[in-house]
C-alpha positions as CSV (number, residue, x, y, z in Angstrom):
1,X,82.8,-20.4,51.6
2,X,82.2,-17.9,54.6
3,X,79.2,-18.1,56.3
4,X,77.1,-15.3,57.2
5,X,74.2,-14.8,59.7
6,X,70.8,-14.5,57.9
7,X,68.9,-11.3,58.9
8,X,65.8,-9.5,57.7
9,X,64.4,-6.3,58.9
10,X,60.9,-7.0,57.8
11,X,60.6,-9.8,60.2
12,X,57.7,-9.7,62.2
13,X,57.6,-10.3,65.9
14,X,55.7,-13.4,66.5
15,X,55.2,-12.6,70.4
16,X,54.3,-9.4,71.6
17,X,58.3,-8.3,73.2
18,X,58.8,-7.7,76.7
19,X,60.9,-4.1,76.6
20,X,62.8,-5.1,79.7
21,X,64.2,-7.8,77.7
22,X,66.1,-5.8,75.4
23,X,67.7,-4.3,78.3
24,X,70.8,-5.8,80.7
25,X,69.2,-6.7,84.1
26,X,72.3,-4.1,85.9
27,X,70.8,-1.2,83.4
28,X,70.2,2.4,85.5
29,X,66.7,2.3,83.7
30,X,65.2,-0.5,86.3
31,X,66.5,1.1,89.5
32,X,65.2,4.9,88.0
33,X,62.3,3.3,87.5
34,X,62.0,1.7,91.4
35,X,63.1,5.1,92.7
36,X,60.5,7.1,91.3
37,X,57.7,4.6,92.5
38,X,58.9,5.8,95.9
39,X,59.0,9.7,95.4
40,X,55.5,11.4,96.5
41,X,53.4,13.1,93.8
42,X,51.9,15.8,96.2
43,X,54.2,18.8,95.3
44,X,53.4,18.1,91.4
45,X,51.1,20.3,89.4
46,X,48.5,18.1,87.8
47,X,45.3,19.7,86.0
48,X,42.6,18.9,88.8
49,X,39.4,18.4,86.2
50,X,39.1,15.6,84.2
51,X,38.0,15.7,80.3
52,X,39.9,16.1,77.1
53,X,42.7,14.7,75.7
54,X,44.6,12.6,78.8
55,X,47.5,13.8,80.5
56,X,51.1,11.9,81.1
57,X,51.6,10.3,84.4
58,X,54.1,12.4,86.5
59,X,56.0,9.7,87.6
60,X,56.4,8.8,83.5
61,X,57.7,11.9,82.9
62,X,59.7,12.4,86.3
63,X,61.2,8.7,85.6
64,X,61.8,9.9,82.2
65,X,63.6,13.4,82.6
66,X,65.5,11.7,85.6
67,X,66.9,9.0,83.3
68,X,67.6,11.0,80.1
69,X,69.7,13.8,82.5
70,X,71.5,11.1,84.2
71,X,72.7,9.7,80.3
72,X,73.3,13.5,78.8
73,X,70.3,14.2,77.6
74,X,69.1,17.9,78.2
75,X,67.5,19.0,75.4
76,X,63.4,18.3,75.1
77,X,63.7,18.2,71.3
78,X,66.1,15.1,72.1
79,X,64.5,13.7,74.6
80,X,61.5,13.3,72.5
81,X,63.7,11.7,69.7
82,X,65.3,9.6,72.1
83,X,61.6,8.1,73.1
84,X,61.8,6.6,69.6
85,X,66.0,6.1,69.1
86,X,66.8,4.6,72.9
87,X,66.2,1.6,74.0
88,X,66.5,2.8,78.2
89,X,64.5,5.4,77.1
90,X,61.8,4.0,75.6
91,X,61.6,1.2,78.6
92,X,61.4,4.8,81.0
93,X,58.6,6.0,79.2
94,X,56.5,2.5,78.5
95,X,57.0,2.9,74.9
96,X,55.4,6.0,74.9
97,X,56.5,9.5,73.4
98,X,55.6,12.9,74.8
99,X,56.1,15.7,72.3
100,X,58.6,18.4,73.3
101,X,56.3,20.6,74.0
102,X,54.9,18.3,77.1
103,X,58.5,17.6,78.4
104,X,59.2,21.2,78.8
105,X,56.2,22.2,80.5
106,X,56.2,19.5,82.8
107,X,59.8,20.7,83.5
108,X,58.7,23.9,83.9
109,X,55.5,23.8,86.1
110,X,57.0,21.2,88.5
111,X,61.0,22.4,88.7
112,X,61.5,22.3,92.3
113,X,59.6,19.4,92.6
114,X,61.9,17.8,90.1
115,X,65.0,19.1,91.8
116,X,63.6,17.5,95.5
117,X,62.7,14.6,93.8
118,X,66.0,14.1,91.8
119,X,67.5,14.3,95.5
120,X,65.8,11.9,96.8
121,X,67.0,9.6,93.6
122,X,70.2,10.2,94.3
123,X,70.3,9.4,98.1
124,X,68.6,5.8,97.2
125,X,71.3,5.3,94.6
126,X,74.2,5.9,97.2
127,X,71.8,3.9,100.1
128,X,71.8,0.7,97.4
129,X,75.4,1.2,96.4
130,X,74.6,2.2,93.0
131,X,77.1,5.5,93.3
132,X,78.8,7.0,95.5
133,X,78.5,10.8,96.5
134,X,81.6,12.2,97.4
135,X,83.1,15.4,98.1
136,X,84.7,18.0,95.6
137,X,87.3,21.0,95.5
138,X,86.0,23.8,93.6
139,X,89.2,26.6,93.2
140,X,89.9,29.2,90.4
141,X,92.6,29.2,87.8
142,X,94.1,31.0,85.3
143,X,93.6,30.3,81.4
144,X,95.4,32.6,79.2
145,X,93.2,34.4,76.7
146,X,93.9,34.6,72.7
147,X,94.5,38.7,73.2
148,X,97.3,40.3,74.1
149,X,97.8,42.9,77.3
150,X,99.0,45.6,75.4
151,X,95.6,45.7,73.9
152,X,93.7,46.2,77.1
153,X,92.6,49.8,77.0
154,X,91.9,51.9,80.5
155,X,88.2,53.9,80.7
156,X,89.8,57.4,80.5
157,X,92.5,56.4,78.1
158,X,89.6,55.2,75.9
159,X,87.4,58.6,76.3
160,X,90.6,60.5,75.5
161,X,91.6,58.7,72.6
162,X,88.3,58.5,71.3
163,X,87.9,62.4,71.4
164,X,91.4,63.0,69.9
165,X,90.2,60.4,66.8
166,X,87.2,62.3,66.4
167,X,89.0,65.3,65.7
168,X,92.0,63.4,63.6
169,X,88.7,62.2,61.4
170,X,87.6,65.7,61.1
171,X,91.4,66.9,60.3
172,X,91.6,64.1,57.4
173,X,87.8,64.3,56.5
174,X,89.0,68.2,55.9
175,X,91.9,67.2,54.0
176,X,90.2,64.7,52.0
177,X,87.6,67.7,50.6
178,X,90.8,69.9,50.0
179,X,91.9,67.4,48.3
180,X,89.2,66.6,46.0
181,X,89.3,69.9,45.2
182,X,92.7,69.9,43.5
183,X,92.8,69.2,40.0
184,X,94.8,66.2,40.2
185,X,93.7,64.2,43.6
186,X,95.0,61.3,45.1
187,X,92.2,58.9,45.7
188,X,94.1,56.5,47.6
189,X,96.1,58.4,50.3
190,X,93.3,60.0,52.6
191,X,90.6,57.8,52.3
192,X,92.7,54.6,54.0
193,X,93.4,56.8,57.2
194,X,90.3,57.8,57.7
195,X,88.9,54.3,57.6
196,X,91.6,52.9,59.9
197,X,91.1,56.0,62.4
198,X,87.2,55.5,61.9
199,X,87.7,51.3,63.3
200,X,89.7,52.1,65.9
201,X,87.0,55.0,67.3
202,X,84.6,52.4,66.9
203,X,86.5,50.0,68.9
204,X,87.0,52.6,72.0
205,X,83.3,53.5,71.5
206,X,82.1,50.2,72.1
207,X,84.8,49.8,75.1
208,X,83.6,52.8,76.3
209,X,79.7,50.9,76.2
210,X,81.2,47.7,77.9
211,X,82.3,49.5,80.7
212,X,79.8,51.7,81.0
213,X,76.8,49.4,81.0
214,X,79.2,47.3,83.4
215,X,79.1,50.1,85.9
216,X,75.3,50.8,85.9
217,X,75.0,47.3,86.5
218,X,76.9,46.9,89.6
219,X,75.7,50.0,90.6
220,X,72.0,49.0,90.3
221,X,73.0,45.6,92.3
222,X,73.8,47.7,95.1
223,X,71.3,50.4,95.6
224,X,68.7,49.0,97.5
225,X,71.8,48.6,100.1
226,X,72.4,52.3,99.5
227,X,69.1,53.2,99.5
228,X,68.9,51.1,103.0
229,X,72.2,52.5,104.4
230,X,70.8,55.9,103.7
231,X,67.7,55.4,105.0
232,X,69.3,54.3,108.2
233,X,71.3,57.4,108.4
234,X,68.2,59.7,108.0
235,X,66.8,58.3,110.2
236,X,69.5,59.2,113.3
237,X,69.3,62.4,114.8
238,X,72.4,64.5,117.0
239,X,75.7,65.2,116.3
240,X,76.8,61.8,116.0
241,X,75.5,60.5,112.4
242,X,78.4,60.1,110.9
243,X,79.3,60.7,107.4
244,X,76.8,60.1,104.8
245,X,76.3,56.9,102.7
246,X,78.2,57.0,99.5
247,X,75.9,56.5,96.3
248,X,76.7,54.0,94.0
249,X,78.2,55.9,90.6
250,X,77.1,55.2,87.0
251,X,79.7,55.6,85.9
252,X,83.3,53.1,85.9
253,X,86.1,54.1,87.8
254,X,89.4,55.7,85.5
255,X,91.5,52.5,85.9
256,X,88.7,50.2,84.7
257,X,90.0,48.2,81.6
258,X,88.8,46.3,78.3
259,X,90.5,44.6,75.8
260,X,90.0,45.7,72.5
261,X,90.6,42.1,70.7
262,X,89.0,40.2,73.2
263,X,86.6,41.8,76.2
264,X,85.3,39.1,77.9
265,X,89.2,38.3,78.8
266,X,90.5,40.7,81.6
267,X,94.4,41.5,82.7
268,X,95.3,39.4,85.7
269,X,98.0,37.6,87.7
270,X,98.7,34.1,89.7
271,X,99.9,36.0,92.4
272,X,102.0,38.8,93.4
273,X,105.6,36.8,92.4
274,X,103.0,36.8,88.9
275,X,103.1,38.9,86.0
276,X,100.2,40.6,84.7
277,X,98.0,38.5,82.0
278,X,95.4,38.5,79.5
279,X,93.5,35.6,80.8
280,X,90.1,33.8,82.2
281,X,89.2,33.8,85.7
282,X,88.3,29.7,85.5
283,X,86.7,27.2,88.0
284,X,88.5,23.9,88.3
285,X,86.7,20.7,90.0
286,X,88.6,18.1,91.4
287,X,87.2,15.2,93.3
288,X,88.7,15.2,96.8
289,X,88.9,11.2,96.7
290,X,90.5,10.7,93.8
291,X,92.2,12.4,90.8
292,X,89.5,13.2,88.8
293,X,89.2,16.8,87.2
């Protein structure tokens, strides 16, 4: 007859546990926990007057954000569940749990503080041997996009198809009431253009938009150089100013393109040897000591 370990969930413990116990002695939690001992507290916002309910020790929750990013854990919602869920975790924060509310304030009120102090973390982990911080290539690449090219649309193409539809929809929208005028119309012929002229003219309207709001974009990134450059040139006096600054325009250039089935993609090549694709401009990371990607 097999034999089976006995186990029962409602067994109580008879000592108090120790939580460091239910973790492997080699376990990031222990050395998170010795680094942050060592990271000052000045540069964190604490609330100066005591009274009310008690606050969370920063180092808790520095020890505890530290440790839950370093396993994957971003979100405050999970980090809160994880208090209750994860053993490391709940070793980080001393078997207590602070709501999500307290995690994301903390975060907030004290970011660079975290960032420096994350630093410093990491530079005792690669002083102990723990990691190792290396060096990485960062280059672009090209992923091909679910749209085709031929569906990649040019600014004043768009305008003047979209003004020729408008007047095609006014031609069949004209027909369409000569039509129901006859004694015997056909409901079926008319209508169907009209709605397949009437989706395209949306699509090159919101093309149109895309491109559009683009341009005022870059063109609002770049006029307090403008303003600057003209500034400059007002300011010089004699025949040798030079021509005038160029102002940024609102509007995008006549070549500027977007692709109907999928705009965020964009025509582009490998290289000149390259044809022309409908792809993503991408950001590839390799680790320049190994072959990691």
């Amino acid at each position: 007859m097999t034999g089976f370990i006995p186990f029962n969930r409602d067994q109580c413990f008879l000592l108090p546990p120790d939580l460091k116990d239910w973790l492997p002695a080699d376990d990031v939690a222990h050395f998170v926990v010795a680094a942050v001992e060592r990271v000052p507290l000045g540069a964190f916002a604490v609330r100066p007057i005591p009274g009310g309910k008690a606050q969370y020790h920063p180092r808790l929750l520095l020890a505890l954000l530290i440790y839950c990013y370093a396993n994957g854990f971003f979100s405050s919602r999970r980090i809160e569940r994880a208090t209750y869920r994860d053993l490391g975790v709940r070793y980080v924060a001393a078997n207590l749990h602070p709501d999500h509310d307290t995690i994301a304030a903390f975060r907030r009120a004290n970011r660079a503080a975290i960032e420096a102090a994350f630093l410093q973390v990491l530079l005792l982990a690669r002083e102990s041997g723990l990691l190792r911080l290396g060096t990485v290539s960062i280059d672009g690449t090209k992923l091909d996009a679910n749209a085709s090219k031929i569906r990649s649309v040019r600014y004043d193409r768009a305008k003047a198809l979209r003004e020729k539809l408008a007047a095609d929809i006014a031609e069949l929208t004209a027909r369409a009431e000569a039509a129901d005028a006859e004694s015997q119309p056909d409901p079926q012929a008319l209508p169907k253009e009209i709605a397949r002229r009437e989706a395209l003219k949306a699509k090159l309207e919101a093309a149109c938009a895309r491109l559009e709001a683009q341009a005022r974009a870059e063109a609002a990134a770049v006029r307090p150089e403008y303003e600057a450059k003209r500034a400059a040139y007002e300011a010089k006096t004699g025949r040798r100013r030079g021509r005038p600054p160029k102002p940024p325009e609102d509007d995008p250039p006549p070549t500027r393109q977007s692709n109907l089935t999928d705009p965020d993609s964009a025509l582009m090549r490998r290289s000149d040897a390259h044809e022309y694709r409908q792809a993503y401009n991408a950001q590839a990371v390799v680790c320049a000591e190994g072959s990691q990607l």
